[in-house]
N, C-alpha and C positions, 0 to 999 in steps of 0.2 A: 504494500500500500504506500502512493506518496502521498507525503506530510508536506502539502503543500499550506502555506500561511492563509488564514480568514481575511480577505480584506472586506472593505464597506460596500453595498449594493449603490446603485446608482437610486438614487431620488426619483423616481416618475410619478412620484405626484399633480404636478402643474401641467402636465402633459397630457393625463386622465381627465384631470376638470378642465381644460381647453378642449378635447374631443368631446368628450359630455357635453359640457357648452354647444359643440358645432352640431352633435347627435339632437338633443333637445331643442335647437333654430330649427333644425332641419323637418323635425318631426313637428312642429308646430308650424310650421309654413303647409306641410302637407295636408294635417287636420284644417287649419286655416281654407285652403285650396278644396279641399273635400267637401266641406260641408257650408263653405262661399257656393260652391257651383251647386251642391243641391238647394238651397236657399232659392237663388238666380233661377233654377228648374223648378221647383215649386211656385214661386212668385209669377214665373213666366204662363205655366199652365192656368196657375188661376185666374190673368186678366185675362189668357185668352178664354175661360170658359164665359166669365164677366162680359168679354165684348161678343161674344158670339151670342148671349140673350140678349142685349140689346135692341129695340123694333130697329128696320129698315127704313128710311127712308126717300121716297119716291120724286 
């Protein structure tokens, strides 16, 4: 067996909360985006059922 010395690990601390960071933007732009466009798809369906009962006029 070698008896090699313990040295210090490296710190990746600040490097985990900077990706976290950029995972959690990321992930909130996509709910963002998700649920923006069904909002936009629902809003959109209901005026048109809205102008589609409205009388004609001649």
């Amino acid at each position: 067996m070698s008896h090699r010395p313990i040295r210090e690990v490296e710190d990746y601390t600040k490097p985990f909360l900077w990706m976290l960071c950029v995972l959690l933007f990321i992930g909130f732009i996509t709910l963002w985006a998700t649920f923006g466009y069904l909002a936009s798809l629902l809003s959109g369906a209901v005026a048109h059922l809205f102008i589609g009962r409205l009388p004609r006029r001649d």
